[in-house]
N, C-alpha and C positions, 0 to 999 in steps of 0.2 A: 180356516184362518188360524194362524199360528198366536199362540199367545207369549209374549218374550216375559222373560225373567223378572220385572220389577212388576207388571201385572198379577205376577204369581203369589208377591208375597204379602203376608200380611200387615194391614196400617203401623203396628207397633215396628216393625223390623222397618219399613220404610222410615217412618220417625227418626229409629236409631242409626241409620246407613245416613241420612239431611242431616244429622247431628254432628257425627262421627268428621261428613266431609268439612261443615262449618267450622267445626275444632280444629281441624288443619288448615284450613285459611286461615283462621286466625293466630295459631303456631307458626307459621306461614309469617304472613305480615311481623306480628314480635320480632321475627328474625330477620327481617329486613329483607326476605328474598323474594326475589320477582315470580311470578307464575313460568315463566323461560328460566331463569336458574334451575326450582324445584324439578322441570321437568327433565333437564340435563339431566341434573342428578341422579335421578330415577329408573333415565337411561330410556323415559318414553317421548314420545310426541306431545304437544302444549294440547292438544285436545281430550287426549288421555287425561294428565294430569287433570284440564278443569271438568272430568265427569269425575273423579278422586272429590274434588272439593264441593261436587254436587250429592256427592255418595252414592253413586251409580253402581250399582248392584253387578252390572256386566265388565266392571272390572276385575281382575284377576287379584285373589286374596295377598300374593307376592309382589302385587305392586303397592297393596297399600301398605305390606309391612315395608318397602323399600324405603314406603314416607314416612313411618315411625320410626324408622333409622334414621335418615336423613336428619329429620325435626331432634334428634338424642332420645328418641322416647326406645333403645334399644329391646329392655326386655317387655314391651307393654303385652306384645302378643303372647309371650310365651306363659306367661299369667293371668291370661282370659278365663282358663278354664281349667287354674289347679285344682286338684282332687282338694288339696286343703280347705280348701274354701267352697266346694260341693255340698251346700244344708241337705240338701233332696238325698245327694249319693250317700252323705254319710247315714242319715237317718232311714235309709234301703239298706244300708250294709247294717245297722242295730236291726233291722226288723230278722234281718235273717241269720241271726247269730242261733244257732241249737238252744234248745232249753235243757236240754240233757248232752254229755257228747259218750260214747262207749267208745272203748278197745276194737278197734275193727278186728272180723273172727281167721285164725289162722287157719290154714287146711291142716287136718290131720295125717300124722304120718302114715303111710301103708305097711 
């Protein structure tokens, strides 16, 4: 038996994907547009779009930034995962900073 994609993941990540797609319904409605607008938009089929607002896992990550474009939310993606804002990465790059650094050694002339 094949197991699909939303099976696979874990409760928190489904939470966030229910979340994610609610927030666009409700950007969505604010803006007065229909579930058929959005999905012109988008450039996909009205079935598409409403797994997007279910936060269906088996949608393609390109179609949901098509809907953070659409809604104005342009750079939302490109800011998910700056280094800036990385506590974990930054406090792994302190761990590994030299307690000592040397002159790396030249070869001798012959």
């Amino acid at each position: 038996m094949k197991s699909t994609v939303a099976e696979t993941l874990p409760m928190r990540v489904r939470r966030s994907l229910a979340k994610l797609g609610a927030d666009i319904a409700l950007a969505r409605r604010k803006r007065s547009l229909t579930v058929q607008m959005m999905a012109e938009r988008l450039g996909v089929a009205k079935s598409t779009y409403l797994k997007i607002e279910k936060g269906d896992p088996s949608v393609a990550l390109g179609t949901y930034a098509m809907a953070f474009f659409v809604l104005g939310f342009n750079d939302v993606l490109g800011d998910v995962l700056d280094a800036r804002h990385d506590e974990q990465g930054l406090l792994l790059d302190q761990q590994r900073i030299p307690k000592r650094v040397r002159p790396p050694k030249t070869a001798r002339p012959l």
